[in-house]
SEGUBA-840211 format. One line per 3 residues: number of its first residue (from 1); their letters; for each residue y negated, z negated, x negated of C-alpha. Coordinates in pm, whole numbers, plus 50000, padded with zeros to 5 digits. Layout:
REM residues N
NUM = A = Y Z X ~ ... $
END
This chain:
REM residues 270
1 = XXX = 76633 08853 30615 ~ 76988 08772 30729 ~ 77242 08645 30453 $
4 = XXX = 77592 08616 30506 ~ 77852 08404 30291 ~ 78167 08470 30318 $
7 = XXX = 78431 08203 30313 ~ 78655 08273 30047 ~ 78942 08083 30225 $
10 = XXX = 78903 08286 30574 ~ 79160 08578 30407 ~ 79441 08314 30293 $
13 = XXX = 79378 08038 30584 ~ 79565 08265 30846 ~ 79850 08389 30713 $
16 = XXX = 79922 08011 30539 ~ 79885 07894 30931 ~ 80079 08175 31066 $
19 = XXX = 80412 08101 30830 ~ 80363 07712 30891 ~ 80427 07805 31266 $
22 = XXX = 80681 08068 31161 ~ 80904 07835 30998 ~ 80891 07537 31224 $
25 = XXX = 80986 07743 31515 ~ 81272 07912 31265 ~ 81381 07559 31144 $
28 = XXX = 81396 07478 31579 ~ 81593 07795 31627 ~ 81823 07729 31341 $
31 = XXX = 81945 07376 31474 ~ 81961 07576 31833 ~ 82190 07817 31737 $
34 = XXX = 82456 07548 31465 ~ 82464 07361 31809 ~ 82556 07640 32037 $
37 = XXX = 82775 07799 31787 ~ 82974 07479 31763 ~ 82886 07450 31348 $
40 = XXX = 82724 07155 31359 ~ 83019 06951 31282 ~ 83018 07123 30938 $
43 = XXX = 82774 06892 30828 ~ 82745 06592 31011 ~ 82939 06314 31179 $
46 = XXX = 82986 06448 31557 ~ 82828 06111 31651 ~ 82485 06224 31568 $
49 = XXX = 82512 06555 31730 ~ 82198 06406 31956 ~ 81996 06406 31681 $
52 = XXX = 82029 06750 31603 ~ 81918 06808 31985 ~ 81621 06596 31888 $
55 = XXX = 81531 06802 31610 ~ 81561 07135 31732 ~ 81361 07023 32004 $
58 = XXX = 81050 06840 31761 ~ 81054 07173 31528 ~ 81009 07398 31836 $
61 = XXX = 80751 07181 31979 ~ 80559 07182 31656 ~ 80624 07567 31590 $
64 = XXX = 80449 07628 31940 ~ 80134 07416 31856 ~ 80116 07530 31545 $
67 = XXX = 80142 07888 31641 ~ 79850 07823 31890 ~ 79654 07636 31681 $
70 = XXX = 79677 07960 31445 ~ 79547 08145 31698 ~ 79276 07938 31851 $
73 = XXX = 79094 07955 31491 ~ 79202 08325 31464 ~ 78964 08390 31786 $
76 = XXX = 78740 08080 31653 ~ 78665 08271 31341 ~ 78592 08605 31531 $
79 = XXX = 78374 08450 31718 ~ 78151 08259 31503 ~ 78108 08598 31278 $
82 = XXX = 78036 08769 31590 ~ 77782 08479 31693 ~ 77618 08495 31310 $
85 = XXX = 77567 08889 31386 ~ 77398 08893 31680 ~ 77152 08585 31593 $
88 = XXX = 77113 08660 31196 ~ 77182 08321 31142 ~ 77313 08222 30799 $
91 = XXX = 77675 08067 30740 ~ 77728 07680 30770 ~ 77884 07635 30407 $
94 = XXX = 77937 07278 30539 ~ 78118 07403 30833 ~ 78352 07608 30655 $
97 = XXX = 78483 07321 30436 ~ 78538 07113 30690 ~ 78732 07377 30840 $
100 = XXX = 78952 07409 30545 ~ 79009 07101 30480 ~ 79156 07032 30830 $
103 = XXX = 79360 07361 30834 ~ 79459 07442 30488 ~ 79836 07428 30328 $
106 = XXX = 79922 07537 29987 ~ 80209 07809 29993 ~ 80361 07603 29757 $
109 = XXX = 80429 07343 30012 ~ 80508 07603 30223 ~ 80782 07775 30037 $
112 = XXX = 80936 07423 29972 ~ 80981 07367 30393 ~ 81078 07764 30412 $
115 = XXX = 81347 07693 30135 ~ 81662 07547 30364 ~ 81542 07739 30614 $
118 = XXX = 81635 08072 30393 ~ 81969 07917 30250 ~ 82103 07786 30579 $
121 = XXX = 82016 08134 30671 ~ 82182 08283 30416 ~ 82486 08117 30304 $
124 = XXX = 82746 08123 30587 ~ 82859 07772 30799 ~ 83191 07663 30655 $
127 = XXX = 83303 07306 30606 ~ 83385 07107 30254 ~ 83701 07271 30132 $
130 = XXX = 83889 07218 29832 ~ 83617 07373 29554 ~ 83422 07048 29670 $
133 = XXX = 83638 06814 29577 ~ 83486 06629 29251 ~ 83776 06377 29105 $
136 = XXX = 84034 06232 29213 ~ 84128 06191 29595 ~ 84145 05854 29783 $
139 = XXX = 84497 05767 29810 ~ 84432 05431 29980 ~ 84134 05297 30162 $
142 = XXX = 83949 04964 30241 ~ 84185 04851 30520 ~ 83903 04831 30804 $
145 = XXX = 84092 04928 31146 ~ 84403 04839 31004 ~ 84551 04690 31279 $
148 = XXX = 84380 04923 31536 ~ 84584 05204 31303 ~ 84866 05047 31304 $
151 = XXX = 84870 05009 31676 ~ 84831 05398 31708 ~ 85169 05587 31775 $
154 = XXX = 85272 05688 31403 ~ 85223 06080 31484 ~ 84926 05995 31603 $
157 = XXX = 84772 05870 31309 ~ 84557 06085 31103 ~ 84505 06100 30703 $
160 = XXX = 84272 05817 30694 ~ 84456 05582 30929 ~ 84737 05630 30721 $
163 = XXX = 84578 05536 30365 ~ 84402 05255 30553 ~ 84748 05129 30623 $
166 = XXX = 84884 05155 30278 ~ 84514 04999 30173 ~ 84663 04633 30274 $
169 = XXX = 84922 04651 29963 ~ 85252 04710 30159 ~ 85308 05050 30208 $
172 = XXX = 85699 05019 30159 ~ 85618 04859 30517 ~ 85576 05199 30712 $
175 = XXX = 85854 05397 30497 ~ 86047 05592 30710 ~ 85803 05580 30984 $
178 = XXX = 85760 05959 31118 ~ 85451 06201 30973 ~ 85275 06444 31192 $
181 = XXX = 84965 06567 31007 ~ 84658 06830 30936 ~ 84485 06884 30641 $
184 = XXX = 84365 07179 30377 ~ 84611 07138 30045 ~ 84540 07047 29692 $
187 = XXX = 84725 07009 29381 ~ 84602 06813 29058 ~ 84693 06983 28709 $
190 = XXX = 85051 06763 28659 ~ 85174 06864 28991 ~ 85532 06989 29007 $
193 = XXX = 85590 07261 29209 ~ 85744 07072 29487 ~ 85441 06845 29507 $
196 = XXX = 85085 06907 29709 ~ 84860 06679 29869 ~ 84731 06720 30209 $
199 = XXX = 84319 06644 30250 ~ 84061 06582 30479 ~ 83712 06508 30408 $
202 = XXX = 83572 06198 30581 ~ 83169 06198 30665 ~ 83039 05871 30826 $
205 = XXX = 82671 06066 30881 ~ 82676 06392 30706 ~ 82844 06568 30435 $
208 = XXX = 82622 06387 30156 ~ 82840 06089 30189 ~ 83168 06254 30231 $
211 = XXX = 83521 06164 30065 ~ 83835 06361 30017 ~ 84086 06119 30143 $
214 = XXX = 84461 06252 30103 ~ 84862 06174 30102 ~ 85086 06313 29872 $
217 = XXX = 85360 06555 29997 ~ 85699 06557 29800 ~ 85922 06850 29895 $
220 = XXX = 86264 06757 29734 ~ 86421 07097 29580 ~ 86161 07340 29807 $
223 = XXX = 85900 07513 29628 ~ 85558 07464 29798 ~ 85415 07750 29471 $
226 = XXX = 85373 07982 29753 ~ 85112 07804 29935 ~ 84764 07812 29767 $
229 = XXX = 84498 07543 29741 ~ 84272 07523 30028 ~ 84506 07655 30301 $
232 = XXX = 84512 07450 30615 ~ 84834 07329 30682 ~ 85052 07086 30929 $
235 = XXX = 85281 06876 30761 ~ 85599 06722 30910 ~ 85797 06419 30755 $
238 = XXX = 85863 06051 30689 ~ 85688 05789 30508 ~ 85831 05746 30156 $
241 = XXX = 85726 05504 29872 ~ 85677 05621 29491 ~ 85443 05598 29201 $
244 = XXX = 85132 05817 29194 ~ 84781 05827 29001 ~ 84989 05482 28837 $
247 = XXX = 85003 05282 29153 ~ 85259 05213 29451 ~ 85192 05422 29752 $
250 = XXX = 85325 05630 30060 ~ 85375 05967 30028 ~ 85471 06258 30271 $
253 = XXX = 85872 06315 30219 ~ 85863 06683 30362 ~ 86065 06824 30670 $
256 = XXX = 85824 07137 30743 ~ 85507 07272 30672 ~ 85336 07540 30851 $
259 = XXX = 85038 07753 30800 ~ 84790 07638 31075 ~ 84424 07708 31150 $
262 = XXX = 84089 07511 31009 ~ 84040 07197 31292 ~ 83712 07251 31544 $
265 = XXX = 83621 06921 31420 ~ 83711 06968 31051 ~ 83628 06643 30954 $
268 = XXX = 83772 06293 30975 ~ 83485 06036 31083 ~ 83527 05660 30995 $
END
């Protein structure tokens, strides 16, 4: 008499196998198309762009093994039921476990990989604007590069050389010294409405570490009310000196400010 048991785990073992593959290859094609689509730099500190080559590259390696590995047990399976058929042998029950234990992934671990795969999927590529800014904004910085900065034509120097500058205790040192700058704007509740700040976001490996470093802008009699938070701007002026957040610093004393667009690199990179 021939008995057959059926492996209880045959059903669920494919389909767990098949979206393991699924989503490595997805997760490959993801990093693929942030690099080629020049988006990369929304979350990480252009040095490192390599290892985003690096990854894409593992995850599509493993999708492809992983999608054959799938299948070599698909046709596996089919044969050894084919093989029990024809013979009337009965079902190694010891076989079978091994089997699962080698091949078998919870689809709880399986949603967890498939979840950034889904949100960076679903939630569009846009750098850290102004809802992300938690606190106050860096006026001055640990001076490191100072003197590189200071070497650096003055409307060459972006928002972070500048506080870096007024981060050695002298900023009355650089007033009057000309302003050419980027940066997305933001106000703080007390703000007049001849006041802004200009921002930029610094990442030194991805947007997990990031800081909203900033100068104040003070416009004289000129209303700046008109321009909302978050809009990307070029600002034109001098260094001043005045009080702000209760300490000394340089500020922006305004000449012109334009609408402008977002930066391909949006970020500033210590």
């Amino acid at each position: 008499m021939t008995t057959f048991i059926h492996d209880e785990h045959d059903i669920s073992r494919s389909p767990q196998q098949f979206a393991k593959a699924f989503i490595l290859l997805g997760l490959g094609l993801y990093f693929c198309y942030n690099i080629f689509a020049g988006q990369l730099s929304n979350y990480i500190n252009t040095r490192f762009m390599w290892l985003s080559w690096v990854a894409a590259g593992l995850f599509l390696l493993l999708g492809v093994f992983a999608l054959y590995a799938w299948w070599t047990n698909q046709s596996a399976d089919h044969s050894h039921h084919d093989h029990g058929h024809a013979h009337g042998d009965d079902c190694d029950h010891d076989d079978h476990h091994h089997h699962d234990h080698d091949h078998n992934i919870s689809w709880k671990v399986i949603a967890v990989c498939a979840f950034p795969l889904v949100m960076g999927t679903l939630v569009p590529s846009q750098p850290l604007g102004v809802e992300a800014i938690n606190g106050e904004v860096a006026i001055s910085a640990v001076p490191i590069n100072s003197a590189t900065a200071a070497d650096v034509d003055p409307l060459e120097r972006n928002i972070l050389d500048w506080i870096r500058l007024f981060g050695n205790g002298n900023p009355t040192a650089y007033a009057g010294e000309p302003v050419d700058l980027i940066g997305f704007v933001y106000r703080e509740p007390d703000f007049a409405d001849t006041q802004l700040m200009v921002v930029r976001f610094t990442v030194s490996c991805c947007v997990a570490d990031s800081t909203a470093v900033g100068l104040p802008v003070e416009a004289g009699d000129i209303s700046l009310a008109d321009i909302p938070d978050g809009e990307w701007v070029r600002v034109q002026g001098n260094i001043g000196v005045s009080t702000f957040q209760g300490q000394e610093s340089g500020v922006v004393l305004l000449s012109s400010i334009e609408i402008t667009e977002q930066p391909a690199t949006p970020y500033l990179n210590p």
